[in-house]
C-alpha positions as CSV (number, residue, x, y, z in Angstrom):
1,X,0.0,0.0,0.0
2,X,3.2,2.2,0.1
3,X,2.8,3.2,-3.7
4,X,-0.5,4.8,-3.0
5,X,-0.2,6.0,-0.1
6,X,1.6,9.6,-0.4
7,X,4.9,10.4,1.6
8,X,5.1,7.3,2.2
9,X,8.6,6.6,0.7
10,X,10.2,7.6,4.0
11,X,8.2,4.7,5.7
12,X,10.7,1.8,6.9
13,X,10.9,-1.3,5.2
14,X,9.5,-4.4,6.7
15,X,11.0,-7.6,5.7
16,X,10.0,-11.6,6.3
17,X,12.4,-13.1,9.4
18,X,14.2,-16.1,8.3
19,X,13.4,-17.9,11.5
20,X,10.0,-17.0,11.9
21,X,10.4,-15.8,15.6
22,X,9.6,-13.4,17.1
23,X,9.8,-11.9,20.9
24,X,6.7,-11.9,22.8
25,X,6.5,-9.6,26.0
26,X,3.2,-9.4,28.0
27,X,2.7,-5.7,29.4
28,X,-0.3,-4.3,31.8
29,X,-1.2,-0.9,31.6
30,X,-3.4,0.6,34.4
31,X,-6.1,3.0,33.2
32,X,-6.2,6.5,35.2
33,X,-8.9,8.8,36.0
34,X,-9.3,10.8,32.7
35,X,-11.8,13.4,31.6
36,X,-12.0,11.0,27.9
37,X,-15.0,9.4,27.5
38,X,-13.8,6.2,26.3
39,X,-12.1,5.6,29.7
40,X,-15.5,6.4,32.2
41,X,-16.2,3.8,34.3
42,X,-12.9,2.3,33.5
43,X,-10.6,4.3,36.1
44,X,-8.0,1.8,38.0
45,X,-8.5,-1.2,35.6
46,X,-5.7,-3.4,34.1
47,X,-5.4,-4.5,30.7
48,X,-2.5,-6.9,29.4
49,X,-1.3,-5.4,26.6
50,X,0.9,-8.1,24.1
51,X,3.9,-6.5,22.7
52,X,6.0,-8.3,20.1
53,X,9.3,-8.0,18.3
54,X,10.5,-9.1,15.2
55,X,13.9,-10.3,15.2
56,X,17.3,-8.8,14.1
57,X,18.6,-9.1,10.6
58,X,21.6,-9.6,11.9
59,X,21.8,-12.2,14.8
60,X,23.9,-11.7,17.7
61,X,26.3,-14.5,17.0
62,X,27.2,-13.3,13.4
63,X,27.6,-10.2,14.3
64,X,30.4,-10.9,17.8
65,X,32.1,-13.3,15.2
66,X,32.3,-10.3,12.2
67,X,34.1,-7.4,15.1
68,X,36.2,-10.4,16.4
69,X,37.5,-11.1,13.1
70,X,37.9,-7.6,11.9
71,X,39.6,-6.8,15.5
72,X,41.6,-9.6,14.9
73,X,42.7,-9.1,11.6
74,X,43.5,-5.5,12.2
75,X,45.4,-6.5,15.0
76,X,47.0,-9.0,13.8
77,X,48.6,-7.5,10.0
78,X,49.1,-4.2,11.2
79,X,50.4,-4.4,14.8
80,X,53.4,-1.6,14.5
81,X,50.8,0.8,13.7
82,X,48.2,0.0,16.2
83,X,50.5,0.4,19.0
84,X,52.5,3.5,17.2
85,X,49.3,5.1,16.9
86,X,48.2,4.4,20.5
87,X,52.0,5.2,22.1
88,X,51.0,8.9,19.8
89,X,48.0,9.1,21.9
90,X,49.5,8.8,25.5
91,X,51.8,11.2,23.9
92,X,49.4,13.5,23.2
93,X,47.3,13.2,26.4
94,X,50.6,13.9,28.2
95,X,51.1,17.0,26.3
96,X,47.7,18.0,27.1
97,X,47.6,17.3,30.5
98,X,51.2,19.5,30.9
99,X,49.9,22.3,28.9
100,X,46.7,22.9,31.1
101,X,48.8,22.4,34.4
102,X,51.4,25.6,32.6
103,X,47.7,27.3,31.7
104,X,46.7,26.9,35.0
105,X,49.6,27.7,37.6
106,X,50.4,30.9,35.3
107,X,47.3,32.2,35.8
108,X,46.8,30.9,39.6
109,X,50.1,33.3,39.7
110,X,48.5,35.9,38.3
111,X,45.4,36.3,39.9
112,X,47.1,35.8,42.9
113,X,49.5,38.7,43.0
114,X,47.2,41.1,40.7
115,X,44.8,40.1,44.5
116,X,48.0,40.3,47.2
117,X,50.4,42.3,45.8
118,X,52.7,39.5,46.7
119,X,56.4,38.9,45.1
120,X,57.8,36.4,43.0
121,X,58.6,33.8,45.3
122,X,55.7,34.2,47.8
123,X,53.6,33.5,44.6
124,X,55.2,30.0,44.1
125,X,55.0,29.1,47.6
126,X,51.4,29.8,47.4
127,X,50.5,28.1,44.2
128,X,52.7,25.6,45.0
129,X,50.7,24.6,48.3
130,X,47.0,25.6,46.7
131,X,48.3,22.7,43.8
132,X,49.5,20.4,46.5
133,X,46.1,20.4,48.4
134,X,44.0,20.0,45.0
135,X,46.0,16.9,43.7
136,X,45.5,15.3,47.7
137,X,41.7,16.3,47.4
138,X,41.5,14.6,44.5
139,X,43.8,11.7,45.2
140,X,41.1,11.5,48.6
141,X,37.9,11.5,46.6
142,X,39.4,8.6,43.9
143,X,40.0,6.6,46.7
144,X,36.5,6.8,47.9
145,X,34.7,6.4,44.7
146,X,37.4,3.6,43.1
147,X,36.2,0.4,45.4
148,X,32.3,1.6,44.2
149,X,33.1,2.0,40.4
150,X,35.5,-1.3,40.4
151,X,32.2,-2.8,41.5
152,X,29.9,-1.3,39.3
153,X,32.4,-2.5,36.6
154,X,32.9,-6.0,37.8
155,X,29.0,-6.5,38.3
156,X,28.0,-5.0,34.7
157,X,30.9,-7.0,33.0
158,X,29.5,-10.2,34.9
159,X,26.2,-8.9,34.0
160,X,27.3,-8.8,29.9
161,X,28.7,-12.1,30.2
162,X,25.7,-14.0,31.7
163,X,23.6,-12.5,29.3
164,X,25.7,-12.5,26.0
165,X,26.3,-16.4,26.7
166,X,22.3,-16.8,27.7
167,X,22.1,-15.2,24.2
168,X,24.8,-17.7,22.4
169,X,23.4,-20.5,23.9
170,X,19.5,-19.6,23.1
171,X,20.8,-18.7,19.4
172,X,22.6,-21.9,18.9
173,X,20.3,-24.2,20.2
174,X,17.3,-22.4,17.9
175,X,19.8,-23.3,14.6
176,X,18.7,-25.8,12.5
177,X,21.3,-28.7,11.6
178,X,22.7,-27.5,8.6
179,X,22.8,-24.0,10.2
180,X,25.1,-25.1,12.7
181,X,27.3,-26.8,10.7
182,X,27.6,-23.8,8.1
183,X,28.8,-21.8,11.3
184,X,31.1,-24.1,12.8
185,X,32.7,-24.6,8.9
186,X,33.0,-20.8,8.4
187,X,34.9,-20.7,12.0
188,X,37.2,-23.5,10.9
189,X,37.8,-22.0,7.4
190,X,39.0,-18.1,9.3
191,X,41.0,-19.9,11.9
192,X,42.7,-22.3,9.1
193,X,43.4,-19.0,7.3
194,X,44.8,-17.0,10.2
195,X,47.4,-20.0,10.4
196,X,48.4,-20.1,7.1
197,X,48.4,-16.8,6.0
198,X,48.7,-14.6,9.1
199,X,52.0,-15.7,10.0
């Protein structure tokens, strides 16, 4: 009905899933006091509301295996220049990092004898002590928040992992025979290939 529908070209393009699955979720939505007359007399009530999903093009198997192999591959042919380019970036985050601590004590400096009149060396003293105290305040406040975030981190990585291999093992075990064996065979084929031509 696209065709005769106008501006419809924009509309997305729905297309028949391979598997014939789809995700089925089961919602209740509470109706609230409303001045609409198709909701009188129906104030407090819950209705199950049956949402479903279609499933991605491209499953989550494929698509871990594709950036593994593209990591690896990159990673693997071109290592000088992966780790030139990152050694270049701590480089550059060092320069950075220097430049705003120069930007920074000069005008500390600055302000601080444009405020105090104060000479040269009573300046440094000064900024020298007002730098000290920042960098313990901040050293202090890492410390407190470092054992919270290593948990966060260690909880949502856990998290990912029960759930990615939840996902893995729900994928493979929905994969028909042949399916299973053209996956295994294209694994084979890139690690057979990695042997013999990556090194």
């Amino acid at each position: 009905m696209k065709e005769i529908i106008p501006n419809a070209e924009h509309w997305s393009r729905f297309v028949r899933n391979n598997s014939e699955q789809v995700e089925v979720r089961l919602a209740k939505v509470e109706v609230q006091k409303s001045p609409s007359i198709m909701f009188v007399g129906m104030e407090a009530s819950k209705i199950p509301v049956v949402i479903t999903q279609g499933e991605r093009m491209m499953s989550p198997i494929y698509r871990d295996i594709l950036i593994a192999s593209i990591l690896t591959v990159i990673f693997t042919t071109v290592p000088d220049v992966i780790f030139g380019l990152l050694i270049e970036f701590g480089h550059l985050l060092f320069e950075f990092f220097h430049t705003l601590f120069e930007v920074i004590e000069s005008a500390l400096d600055h302000l601080i004898e444009h405020f105090f009149h104060t000479e040269r060396r009573q300046t440094q003293i000064i900024v020298f002590y007002i730098m000290i105290s920042v960098v313990l305040y901040t050293f202090y406040r890492l410390c407190r928040v470092l054992p919270r975030l290593f948990h966060y981190v260690k909880d949502s990585l856990l998290a990912l992992w029960e759930g990615e291999k939840t996902s893995i093992s729900l994928y493979w075990e929905t994969l028909s025979l042949f399916d299973k064996i053209k996956l295994v065979a294209i694994c084979v084929a890139g690690i057979t290939c990695y042997v013999l031509f990556g090194f």
